[in-house]
C-alpha positions as CSV (number, residue, x, y, z in Angstrom):
1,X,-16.2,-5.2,31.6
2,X,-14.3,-6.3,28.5
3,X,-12.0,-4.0,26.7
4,X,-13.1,-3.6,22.9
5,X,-10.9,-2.2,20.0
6,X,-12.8,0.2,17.9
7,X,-14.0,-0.9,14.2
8,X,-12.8,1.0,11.4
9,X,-15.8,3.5,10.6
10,X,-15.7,4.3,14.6
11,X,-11.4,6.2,13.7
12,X,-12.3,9.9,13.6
13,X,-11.1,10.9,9.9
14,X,-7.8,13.2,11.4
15,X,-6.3,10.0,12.6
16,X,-6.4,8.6,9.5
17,X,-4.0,8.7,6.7
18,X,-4.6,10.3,3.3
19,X,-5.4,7.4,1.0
20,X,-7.6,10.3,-1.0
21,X,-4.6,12.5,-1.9
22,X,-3.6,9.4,-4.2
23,X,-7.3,8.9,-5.5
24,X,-10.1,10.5,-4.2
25,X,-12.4,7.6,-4.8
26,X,-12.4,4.1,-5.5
27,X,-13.9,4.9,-9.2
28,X,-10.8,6.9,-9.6
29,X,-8.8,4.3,-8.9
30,X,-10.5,1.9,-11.2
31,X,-10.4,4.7,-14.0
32,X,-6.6,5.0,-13.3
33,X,-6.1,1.4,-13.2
34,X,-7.5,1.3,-17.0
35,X,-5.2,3.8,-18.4
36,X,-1.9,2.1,-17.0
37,X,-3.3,-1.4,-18.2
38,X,-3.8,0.3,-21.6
39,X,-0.3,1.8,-21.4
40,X,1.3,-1.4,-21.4
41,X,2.0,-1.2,-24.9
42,X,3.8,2.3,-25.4
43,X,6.7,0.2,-23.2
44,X,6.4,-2.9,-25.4
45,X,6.8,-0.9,-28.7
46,X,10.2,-0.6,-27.7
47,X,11.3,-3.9,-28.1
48,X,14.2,-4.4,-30.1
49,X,15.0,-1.0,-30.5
50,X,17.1,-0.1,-27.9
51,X,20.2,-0.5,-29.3
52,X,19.6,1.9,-32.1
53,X,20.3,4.8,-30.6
54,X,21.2,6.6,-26.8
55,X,17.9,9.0,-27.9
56,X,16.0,5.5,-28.4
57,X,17.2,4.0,-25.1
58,X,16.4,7.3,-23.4
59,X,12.7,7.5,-25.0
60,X,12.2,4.1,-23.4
61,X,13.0,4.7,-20.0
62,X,11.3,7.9,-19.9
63,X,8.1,5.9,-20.8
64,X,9.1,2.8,-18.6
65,X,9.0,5.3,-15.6
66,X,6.1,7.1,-16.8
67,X,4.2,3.5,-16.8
68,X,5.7,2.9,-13.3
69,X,5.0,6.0,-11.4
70,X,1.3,4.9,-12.1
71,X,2.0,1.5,-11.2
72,X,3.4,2.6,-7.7
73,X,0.3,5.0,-6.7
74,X,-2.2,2.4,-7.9
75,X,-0.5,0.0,-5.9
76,X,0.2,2.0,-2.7
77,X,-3.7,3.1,-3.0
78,X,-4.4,-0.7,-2.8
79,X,-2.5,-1.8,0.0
80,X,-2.6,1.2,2.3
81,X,-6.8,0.4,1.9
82,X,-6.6,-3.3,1.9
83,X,-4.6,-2.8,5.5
84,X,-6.3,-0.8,7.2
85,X,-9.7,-3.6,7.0
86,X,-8.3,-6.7,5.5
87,X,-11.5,-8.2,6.0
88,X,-12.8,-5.8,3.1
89,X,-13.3,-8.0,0.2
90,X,-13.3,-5.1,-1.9
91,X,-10.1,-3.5,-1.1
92,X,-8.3,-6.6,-1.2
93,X,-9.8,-7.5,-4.8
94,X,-8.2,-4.0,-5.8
95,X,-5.1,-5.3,-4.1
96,X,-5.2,-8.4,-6.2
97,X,-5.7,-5.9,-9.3
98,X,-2.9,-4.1,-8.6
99,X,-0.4,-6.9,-7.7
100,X,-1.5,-8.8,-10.8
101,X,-0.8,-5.6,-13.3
102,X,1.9,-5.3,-11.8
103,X,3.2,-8.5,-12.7
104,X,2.1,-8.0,-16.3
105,X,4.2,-4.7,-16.7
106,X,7.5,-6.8,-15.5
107,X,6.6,-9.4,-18.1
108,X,6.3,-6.5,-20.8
109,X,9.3,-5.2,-19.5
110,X,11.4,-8.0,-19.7
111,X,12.7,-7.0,-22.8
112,X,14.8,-4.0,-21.4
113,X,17.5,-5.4,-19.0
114,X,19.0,-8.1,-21.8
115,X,18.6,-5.6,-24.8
116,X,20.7,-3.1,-22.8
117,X,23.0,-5.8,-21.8
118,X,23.9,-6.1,-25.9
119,X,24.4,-2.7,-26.0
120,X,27.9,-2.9,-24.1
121,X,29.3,-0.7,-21.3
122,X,31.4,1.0,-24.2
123,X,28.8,2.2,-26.3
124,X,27.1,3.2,-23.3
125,X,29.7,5.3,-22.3
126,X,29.9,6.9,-25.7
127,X,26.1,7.7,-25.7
128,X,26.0,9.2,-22.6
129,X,29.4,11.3,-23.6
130,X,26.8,12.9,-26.6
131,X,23.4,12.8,-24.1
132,X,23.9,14.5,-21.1
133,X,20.0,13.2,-20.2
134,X,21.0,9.9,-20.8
135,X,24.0,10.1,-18.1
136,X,21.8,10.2,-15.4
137,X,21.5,6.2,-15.7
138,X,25.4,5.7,-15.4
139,X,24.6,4.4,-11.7
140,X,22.0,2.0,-13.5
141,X,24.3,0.8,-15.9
142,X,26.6,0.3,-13.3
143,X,24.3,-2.2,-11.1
144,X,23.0,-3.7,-14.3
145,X,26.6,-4.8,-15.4
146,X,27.5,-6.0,-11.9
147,X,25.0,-8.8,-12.1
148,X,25.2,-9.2,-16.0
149,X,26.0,-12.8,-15.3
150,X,22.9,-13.5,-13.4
151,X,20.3,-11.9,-16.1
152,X,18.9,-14.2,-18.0
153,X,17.8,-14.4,-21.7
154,X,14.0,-12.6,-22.9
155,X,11.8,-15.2,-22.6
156,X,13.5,-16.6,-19.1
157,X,12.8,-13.2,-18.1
158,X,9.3,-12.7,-19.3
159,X,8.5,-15.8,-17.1
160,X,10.1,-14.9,-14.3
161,X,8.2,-11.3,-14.4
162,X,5.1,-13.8,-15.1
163,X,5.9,-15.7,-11.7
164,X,5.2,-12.4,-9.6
165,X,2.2,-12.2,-8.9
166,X,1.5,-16.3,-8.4
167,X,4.4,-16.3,-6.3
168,X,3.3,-13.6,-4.0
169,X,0.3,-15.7,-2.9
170,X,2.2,-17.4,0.1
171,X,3.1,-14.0,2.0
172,X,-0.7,-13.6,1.1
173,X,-2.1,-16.1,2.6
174,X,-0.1,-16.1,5.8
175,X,-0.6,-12.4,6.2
176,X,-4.5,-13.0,6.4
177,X,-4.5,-16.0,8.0
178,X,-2.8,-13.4,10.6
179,X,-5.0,-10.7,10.0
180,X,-8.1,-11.6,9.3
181,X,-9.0,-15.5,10.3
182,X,-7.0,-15.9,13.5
183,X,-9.1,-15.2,16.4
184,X,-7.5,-15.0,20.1
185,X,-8.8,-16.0,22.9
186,X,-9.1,-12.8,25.5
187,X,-6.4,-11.6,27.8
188,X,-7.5,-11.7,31.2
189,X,-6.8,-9.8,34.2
190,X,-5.5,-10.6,38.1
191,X,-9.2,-10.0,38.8
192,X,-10.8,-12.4,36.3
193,X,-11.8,-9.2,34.1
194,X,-11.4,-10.3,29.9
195,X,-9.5,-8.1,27.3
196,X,-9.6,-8.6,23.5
197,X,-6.4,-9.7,21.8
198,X,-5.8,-7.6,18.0
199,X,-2.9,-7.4,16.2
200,X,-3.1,-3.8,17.0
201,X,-2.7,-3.9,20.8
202,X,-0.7,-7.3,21.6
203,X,2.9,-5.1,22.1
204,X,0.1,-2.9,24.4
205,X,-0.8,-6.0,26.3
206,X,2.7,-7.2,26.4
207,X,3.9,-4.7,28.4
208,X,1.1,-4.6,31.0
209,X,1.8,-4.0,34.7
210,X,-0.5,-6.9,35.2
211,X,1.6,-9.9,34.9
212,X,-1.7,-12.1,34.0
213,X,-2.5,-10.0,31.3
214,X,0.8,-10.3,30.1
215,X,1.2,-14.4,30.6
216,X,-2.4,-14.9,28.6
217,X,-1.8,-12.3,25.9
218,X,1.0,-13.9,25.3
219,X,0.3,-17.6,25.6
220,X,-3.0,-17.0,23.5
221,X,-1.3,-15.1,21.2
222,X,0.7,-18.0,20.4
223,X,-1.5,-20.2,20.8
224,X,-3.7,-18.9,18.4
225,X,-0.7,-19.6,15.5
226,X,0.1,-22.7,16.8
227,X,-3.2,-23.7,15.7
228,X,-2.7,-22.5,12.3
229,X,0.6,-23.9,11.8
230,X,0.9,-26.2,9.7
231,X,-1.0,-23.9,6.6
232,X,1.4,-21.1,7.9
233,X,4.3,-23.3,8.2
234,X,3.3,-24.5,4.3
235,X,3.2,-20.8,3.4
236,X,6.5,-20.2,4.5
237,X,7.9,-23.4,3.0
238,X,6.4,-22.0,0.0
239,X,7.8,-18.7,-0.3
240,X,11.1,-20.3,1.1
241,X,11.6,-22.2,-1.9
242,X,10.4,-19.7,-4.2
243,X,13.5,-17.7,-2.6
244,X,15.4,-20.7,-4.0
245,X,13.9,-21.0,-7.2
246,X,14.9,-17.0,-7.9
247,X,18.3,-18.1,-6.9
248,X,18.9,-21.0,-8.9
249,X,17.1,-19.4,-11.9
250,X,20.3,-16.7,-11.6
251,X,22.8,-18.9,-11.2
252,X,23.6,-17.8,-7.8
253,X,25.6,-19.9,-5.0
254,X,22.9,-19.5,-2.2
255,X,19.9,-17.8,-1.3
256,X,22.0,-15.8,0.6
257,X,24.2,-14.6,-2.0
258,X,21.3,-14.0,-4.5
259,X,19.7,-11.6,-1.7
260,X,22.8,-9.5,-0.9
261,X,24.5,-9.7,-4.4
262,X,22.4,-7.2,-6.7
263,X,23.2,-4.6,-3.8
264,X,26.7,-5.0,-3.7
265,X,26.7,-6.4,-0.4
266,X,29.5,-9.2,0.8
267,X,28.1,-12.2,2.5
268,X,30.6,-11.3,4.9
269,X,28.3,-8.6,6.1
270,X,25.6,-11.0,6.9
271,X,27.8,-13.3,8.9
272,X,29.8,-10.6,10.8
273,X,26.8,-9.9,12.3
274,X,25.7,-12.7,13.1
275,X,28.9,-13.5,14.9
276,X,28.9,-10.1,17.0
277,X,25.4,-10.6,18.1
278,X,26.6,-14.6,19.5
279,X,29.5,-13.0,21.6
280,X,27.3,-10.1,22.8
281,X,24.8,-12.7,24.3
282,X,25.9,-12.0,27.8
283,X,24.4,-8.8,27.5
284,X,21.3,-9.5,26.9
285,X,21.6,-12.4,29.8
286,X,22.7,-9.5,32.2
287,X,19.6,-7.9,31.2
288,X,16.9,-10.6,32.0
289,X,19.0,-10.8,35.7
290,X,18.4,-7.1,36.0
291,X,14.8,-6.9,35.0
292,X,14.0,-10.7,36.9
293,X,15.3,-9.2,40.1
294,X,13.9,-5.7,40.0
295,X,10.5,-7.5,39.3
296,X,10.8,-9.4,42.1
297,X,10.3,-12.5,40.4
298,X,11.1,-15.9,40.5
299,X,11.2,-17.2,37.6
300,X,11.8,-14.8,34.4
301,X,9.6,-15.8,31.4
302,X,9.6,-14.1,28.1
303,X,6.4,-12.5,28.8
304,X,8.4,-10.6,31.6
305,X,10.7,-9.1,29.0
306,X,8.6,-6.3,28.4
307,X,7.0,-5.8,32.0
308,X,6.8,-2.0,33.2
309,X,9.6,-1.5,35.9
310,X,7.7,2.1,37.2
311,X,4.5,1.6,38.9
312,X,3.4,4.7,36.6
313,X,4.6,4.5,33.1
314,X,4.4,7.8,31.5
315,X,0.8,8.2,29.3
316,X,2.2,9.7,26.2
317,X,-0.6,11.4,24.3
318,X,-0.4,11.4,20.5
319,X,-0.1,15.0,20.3
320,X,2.6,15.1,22.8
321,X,4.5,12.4,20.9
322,X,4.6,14.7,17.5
323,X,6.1,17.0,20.0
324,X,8.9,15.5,21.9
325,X,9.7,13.9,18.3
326,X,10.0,17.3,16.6
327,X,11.8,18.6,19.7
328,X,14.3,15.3,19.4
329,X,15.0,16.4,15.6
330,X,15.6,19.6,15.7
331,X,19.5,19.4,15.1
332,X,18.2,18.6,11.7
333,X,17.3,21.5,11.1
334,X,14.3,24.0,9.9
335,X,13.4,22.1,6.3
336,X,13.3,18.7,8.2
337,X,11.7,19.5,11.2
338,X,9.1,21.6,9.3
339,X,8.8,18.5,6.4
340,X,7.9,16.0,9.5
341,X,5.5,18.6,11.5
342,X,3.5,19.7,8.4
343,X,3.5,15.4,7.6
344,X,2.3,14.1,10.7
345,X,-0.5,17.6,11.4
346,X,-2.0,19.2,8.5
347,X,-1.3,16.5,5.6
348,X,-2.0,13.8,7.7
349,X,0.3,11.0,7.1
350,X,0.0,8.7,9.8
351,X,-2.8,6.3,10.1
352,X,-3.0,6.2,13.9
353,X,-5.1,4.1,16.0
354,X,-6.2,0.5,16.1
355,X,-8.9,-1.1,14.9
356,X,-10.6,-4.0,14.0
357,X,-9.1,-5.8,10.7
358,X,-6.4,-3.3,10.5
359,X,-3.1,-5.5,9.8
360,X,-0.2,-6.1,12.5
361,X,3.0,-3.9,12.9
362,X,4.0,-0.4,11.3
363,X,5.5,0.4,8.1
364,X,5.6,4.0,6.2
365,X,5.1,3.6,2.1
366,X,4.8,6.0,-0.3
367,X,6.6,6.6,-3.7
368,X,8.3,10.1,-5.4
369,X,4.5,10.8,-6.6
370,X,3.0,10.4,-3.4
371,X,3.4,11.8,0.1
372,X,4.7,9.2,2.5
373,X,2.3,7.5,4.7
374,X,2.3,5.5,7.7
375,X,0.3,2.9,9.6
376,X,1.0,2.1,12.6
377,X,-1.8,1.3,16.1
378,X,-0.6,4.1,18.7
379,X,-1.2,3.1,22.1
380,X,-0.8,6.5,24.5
381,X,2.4,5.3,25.5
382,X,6.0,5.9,25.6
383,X,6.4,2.8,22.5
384,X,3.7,4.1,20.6
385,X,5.7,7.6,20.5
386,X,9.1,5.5,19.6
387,X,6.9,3.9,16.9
388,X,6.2,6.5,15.3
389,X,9.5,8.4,15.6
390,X,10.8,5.3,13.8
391,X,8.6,5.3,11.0
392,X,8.9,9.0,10.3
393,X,12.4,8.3,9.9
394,X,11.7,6.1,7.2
395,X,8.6,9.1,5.1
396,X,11.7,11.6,5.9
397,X,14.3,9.4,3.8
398,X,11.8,9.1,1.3
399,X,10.6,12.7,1.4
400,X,14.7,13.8,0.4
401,X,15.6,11.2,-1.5
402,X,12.0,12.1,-3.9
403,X,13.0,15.4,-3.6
404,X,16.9,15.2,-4.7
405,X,17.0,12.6,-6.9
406,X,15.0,11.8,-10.5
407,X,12.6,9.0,-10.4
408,X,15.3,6.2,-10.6
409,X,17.1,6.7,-7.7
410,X,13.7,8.3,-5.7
411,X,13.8,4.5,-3.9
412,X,16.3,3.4,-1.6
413,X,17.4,-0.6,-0.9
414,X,16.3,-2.2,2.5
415,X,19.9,-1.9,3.7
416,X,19.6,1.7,4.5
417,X,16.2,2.0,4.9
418,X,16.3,0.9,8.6
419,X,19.0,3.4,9.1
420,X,17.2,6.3,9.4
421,X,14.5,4.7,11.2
422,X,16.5,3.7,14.2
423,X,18.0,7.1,13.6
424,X,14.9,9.1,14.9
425,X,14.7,6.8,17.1
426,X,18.3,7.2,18.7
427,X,17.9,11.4,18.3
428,X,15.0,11.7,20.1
429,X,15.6,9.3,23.0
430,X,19.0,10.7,23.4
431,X,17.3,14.6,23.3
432,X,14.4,13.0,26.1
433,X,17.4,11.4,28.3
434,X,19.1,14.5,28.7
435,X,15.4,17.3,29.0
436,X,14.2,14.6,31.6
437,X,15.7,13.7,34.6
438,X,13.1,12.3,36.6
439,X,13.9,8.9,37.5
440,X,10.7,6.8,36.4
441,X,10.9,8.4,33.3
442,X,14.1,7.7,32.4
443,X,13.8,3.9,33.6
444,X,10.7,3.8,31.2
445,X,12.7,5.6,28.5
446,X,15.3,2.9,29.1
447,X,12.7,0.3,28.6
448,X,11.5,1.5,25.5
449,X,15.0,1.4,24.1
450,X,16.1,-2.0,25.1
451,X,12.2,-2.9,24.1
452,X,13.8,-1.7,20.6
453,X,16.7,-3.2,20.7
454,X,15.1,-6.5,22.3
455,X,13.7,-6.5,18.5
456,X,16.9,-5.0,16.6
457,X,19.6,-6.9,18.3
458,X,17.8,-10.0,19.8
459,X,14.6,-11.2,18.0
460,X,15.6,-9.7,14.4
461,X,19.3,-11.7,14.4
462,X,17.5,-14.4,15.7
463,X,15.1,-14.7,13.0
464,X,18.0,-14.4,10.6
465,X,19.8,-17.4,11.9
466,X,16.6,-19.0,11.4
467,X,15.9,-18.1,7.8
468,X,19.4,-18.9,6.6
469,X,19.1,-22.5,8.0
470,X,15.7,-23.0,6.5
471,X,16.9,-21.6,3.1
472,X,19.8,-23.8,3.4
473,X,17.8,-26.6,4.1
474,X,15.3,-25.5,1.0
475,X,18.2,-25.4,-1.2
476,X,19.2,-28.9,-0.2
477,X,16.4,-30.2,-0.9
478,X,15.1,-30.4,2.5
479,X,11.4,-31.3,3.8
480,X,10.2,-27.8,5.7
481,X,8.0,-28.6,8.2
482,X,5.7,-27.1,11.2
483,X,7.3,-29.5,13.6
484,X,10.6,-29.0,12.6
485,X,10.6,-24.9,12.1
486,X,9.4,-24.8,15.9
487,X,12.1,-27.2,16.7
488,X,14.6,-24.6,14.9
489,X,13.0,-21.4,15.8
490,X,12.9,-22.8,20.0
491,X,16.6,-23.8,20.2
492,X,17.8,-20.5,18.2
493,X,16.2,-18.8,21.4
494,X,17.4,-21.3,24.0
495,X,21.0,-19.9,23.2
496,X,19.7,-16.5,23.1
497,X,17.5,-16.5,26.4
498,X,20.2,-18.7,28.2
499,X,19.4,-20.1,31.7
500,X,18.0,-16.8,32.7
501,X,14.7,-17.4,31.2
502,X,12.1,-19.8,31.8
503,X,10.9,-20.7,28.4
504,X,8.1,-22.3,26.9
505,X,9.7,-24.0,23.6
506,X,6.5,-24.7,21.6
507,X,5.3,-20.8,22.4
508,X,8.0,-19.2,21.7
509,X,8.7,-21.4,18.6
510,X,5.9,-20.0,17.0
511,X,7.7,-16.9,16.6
512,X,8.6,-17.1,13.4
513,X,4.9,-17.6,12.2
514,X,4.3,-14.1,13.9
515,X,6.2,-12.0,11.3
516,X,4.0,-12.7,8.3
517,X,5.9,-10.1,5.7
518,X,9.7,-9.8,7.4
519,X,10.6,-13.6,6.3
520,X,9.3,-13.6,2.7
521,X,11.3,-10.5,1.5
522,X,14.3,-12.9,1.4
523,X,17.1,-12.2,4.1
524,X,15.1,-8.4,5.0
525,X,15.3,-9.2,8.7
526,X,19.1,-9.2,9.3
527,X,19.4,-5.7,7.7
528,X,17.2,-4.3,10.5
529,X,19.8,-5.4,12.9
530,X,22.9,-3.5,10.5
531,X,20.3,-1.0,10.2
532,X,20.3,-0.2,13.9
533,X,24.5,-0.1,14.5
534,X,24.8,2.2,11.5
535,X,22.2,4.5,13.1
536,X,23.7,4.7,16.2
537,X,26.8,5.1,15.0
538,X,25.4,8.5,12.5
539,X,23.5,9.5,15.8
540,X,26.1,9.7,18.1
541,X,28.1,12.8,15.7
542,X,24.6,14.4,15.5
543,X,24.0,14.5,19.6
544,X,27.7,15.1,20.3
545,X,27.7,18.2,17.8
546,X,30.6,17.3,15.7
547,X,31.5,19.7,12.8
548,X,29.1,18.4,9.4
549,X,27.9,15.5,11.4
550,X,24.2,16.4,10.4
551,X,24.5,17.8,7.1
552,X,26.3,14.2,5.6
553,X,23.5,12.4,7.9
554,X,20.9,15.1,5.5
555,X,23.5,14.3,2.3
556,X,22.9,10.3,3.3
557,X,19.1,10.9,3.3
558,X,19.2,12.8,-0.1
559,X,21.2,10.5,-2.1
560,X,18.2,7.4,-2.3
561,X,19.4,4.7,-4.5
562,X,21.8,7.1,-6.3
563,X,24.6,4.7,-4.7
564,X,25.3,1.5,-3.5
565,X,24.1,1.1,0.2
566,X,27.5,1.1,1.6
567,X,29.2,3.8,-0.4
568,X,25.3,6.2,0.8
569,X,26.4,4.9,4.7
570,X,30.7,5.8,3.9
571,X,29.5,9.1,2.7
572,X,27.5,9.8,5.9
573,X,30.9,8.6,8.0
574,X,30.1,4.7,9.1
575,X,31.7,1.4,7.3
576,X,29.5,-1.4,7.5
577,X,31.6,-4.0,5.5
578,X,33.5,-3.7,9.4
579,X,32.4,-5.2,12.3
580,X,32.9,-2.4,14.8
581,X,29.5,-0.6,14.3
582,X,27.9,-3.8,15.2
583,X,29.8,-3.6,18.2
584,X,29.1,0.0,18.9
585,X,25.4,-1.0,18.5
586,X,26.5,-3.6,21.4
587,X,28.4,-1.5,23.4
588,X,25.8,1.3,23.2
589,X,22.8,-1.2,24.7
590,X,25.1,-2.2,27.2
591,X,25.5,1.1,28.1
592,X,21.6,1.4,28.7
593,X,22.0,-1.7,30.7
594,X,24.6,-0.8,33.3
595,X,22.4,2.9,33.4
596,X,19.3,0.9,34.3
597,X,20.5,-1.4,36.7
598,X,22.1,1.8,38.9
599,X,18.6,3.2,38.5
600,X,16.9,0.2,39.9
601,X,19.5,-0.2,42.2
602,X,20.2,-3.9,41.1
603,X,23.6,-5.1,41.8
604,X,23.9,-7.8,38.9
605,X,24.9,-5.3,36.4
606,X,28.6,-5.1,36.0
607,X,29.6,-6.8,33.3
608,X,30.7,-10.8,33.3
């Protein structure tokens, strides 16, 4: 009997998330979408008046966040409907909508940045000296001189805020070439029985105890975007070069540079990790020797990465999840733990379950005029509860910083973001490790984490190796290709898997086709890497109970995008322009590595 994944209608409504607290109707949404389209021109009427006064300046960005803050709920509507069925032709037309006002807006708005340029810090100053309102934006001012060199004149501004929306099409058309035209052929059991293959339940399948269900998931995973790869590979060659185009159109160096620059972010940073991760391979080659021999296996193949070491893998019901989780962040304290509860119960933040359409991964969105939401495809299982731990991390950042800060600062950079994700993550496994001593469970506890940081410290530095070189190549002037991204993408892993895994180079260099979002948000993917030292780092003071270790973790949270991202992670106690997080991070998993192979008994664990 085949294995089905519900459709979207068949989701009882409490597992859903609360699209309606935005707009309780689609009508409302259109009406709302009319009055910011027809706001557009209270922001324009400012043009060329800024300078005349700090009560002139400050008029205009109250009405410039005014306009925004409609922006971001008729945009969040959008997207949180489009995702959930992106085979609803509707809901993605709305999306389309939203994206294209958007796009408008920045046009109208490009105005503002060079006007206030003119202005000059030292009238600036002065003005905020006689308007205390005005004084909020000295962080602002700050960022907007740092990068005064790379802000262009009106008009080259107006068309880059006109390229927006036409150069968002490539991450659209990969992400439903993903979502909605791929179709997989069906995983199939030992016993010849068939399961169907969604982007909501491949990580489900992956980690299988049937090893055939976990060799045909993921070869026809794979196989499914190898067929599509060439349009995908064209999609990413496209939003590559549109990386390069922003670059160049700032007078930047690199792509690398005009990613990390505007947040006050050394190259350095990138590379350092990148260099830690290459000498802390042997880690991660101890671990496949582990897990090959406890599996009994002869051969390891990266479908065996994620196979279940208990016989009985603990069934983690959603309800106990929110449980254990609240449990896990408790030395938080009341307003947090009460914040998350109330989120994830009665106001129903998390959209839970799979279904069909419903787009791949997790993510948790939401703005200062919003409550945060969350999808995600929970799977009863011991993942789906560190899923959601980890995206709860990210609605409680937002949920502080949109309660401490004003609307400017209510956002936080991608830098941090993945901070207090991993966070949760690290708090409540640490708080489960210590309630639960039974030895299955902590093995499958183990798994979980090194299933995290197989992603955080293995696939995710991977994939940044991989989009430097192809934005190096882009830069060049280099031909992208299908052929030649698998090429790249297979040897990147080579090194990585070493000779301890028996891989299958066109398969796995597919990968980077699988992340349809992560690789056009321009160098996103290496912060979730930093994201996870820094968090272990924070969590480490939080479980060992050092004096004020919690409250600058709650100060962190609180302060948004009221600070650079590495002043916010110095004021909750780590440096991440240093490369000794990253190896904490390292030192941490191979902590978890030496702990699992005395559980299993394996002998190949001591370090080489």
């Amino acid at each position: 009997m085949a294995h089905t994944v519900r459709r979207r209608e068949e989701v009882p409504r409490e597992f859903t998330w609360n699209t309606e607290s935005i707009f309780a109707s689609d009508e409302a949404w259109n009406e709302a979408f009319d009055r910011a389209q027809a706001d557009i021109p209270s922001v324009e009427r400012f043009q060329g008046t800024l300078g005349q006064s700090a009560e002139a300046l400050l008029d205009f960005f109250q009405a410039e966040e005014g306009l925004a803050a409609q922006l971001e709920k008729l945009y969040i509507f959008a997207h949180s409907t489009h995702d959930v069925d992106t085979a609803d032709q509707a809901a993605k037309a709305r999306l389309d909508r939203a994206q294209g006002l958007w796009a408008r807006v920045a046009a109208a708005l490009a105005f503002g940045e060079p006007e206030i340029l003119a202005i000059g810090r030292d009238t600036l100053n002065a003005w905020m000296q006689q308007n205390r309102d005005l004084k909020v934006y000295d962080h602002y001012f700050d960022v907007l001189f740092r990068r005064q060199s790379h802000v262009r004149s009106e008009e080259v501004e107006e068309v880059l805020g006109l390229a927006r929306d036409p150069f968002s099409a490539a991450s659209g058309i990969h992400s439903v070439l993903a979502d909605t035209d791929l179709t997989f052929q069906p995983a199939v059991t030992s016993g010849g029985e068939t399961i169907e293959i969604a982007q909501g339940n491949i990580g489900a399948l992956l980690t299988d105890t049937d090893r055939s269900v976990r060799r045909t998931a993921w070869e026809n995973y794979a196989d499914a975007y190898l067929s599509y790869k060439n349009t995908m590979a064209a999609a990413l060659a496209a939003g590559t070069k549109q990386h390069v185009f922003y670059g160049r159109a700032r007078r930047y160096q690199s792509s690398l540079e005009a990613a990390l620059e505007p947040n006050h972010i050394p190259v350095e940073v990138f590379h350092n990790l990148i260099d830690v991760f290459r000498r802390n391979l042997p880690i991660w080659h101890r671990y496949w020797a582990i897990r090959k021999e406890a599996l009994g296996l002869d051969e390891f193949h990266p479908y065996d990465i994620k196979a279940p070491l208990v016989t009985n893998p603990p069934d983690v019901a959603y309800e106990q999840a929110v449980d254990w989780i609240v449990e896990g962040m408790a030395p938080l304290g009341e307003e947090y733990v009460t914040a998350l509860h109330n989120g994830v119960t009665r106001e129903r933040w998390v959209d839970v379950y799979p279904n069909v359409g419903k787009r791949s991964g997790a993510y948790s969105t939401g703005s200062q005029k919003t409550m945060p939401l969350i999808l995600m495809s929970f799977n009863d299982d011991i993942y789906g509860m560190s899923t959601l731990a980890h995206e709860l991390g990210h609605s409680l950042h937002s949920y502080f910083a949109g309660k401490s800060q004003p609307y400017i600062y209510s956002d936080y950079g991608l830098f941090v973001a993945e901070v207090a994700s991993n966070f949760n993550q690290a708090l409540v496994r640490g708080h489960l490790l210590e309630s639960n001593d039974d030895r299955d469970f902590q093995i499958s506890l183990i798994e979980e984490a090194m299933s995290n940081f197989h992603r955080y410290f293995f696939i995710m530095p991977t994939l940044a190796r991989f989009e430097l070189e192809i934005h190096d190549r882009a830069w060049r002037g280099e031909g992208l290709t299908a052929d030649g991204m698998i090429e790249l993408m297979a040897d990147l892993f080579a090194e990585g898997y070493g000779d301890g895994v028996a891989d299958d180079r066109e398969r796995t260099g597919i990968t980077w086709a699988q992340f349809p979002t992560h690789l056009y948000a321009n160098f996103y993917v290496y912060q979730y890497a930093t994201g996870i030292s820094a968090a272990h780092s924070l969590s480490e003071g939080v479980l060992e109970g050092k004096p004020g270790a919690a409250e600058r973790y709650l100060d962190f949270l609180r302060a948004g995008g009221s600070l650079y991202p590495l002043d916010a992670l110095k004021l909750a106690g780590v440096d991440m322009t240093s490369a000794e997080p990253v190896e904490r991070g390292f030192k941490a998993m191979g902590e978890l590595v030496d702990r699992l192979g005395g559980l299993l008994d394996v002998k190949q664990q001591q370090t080489a």
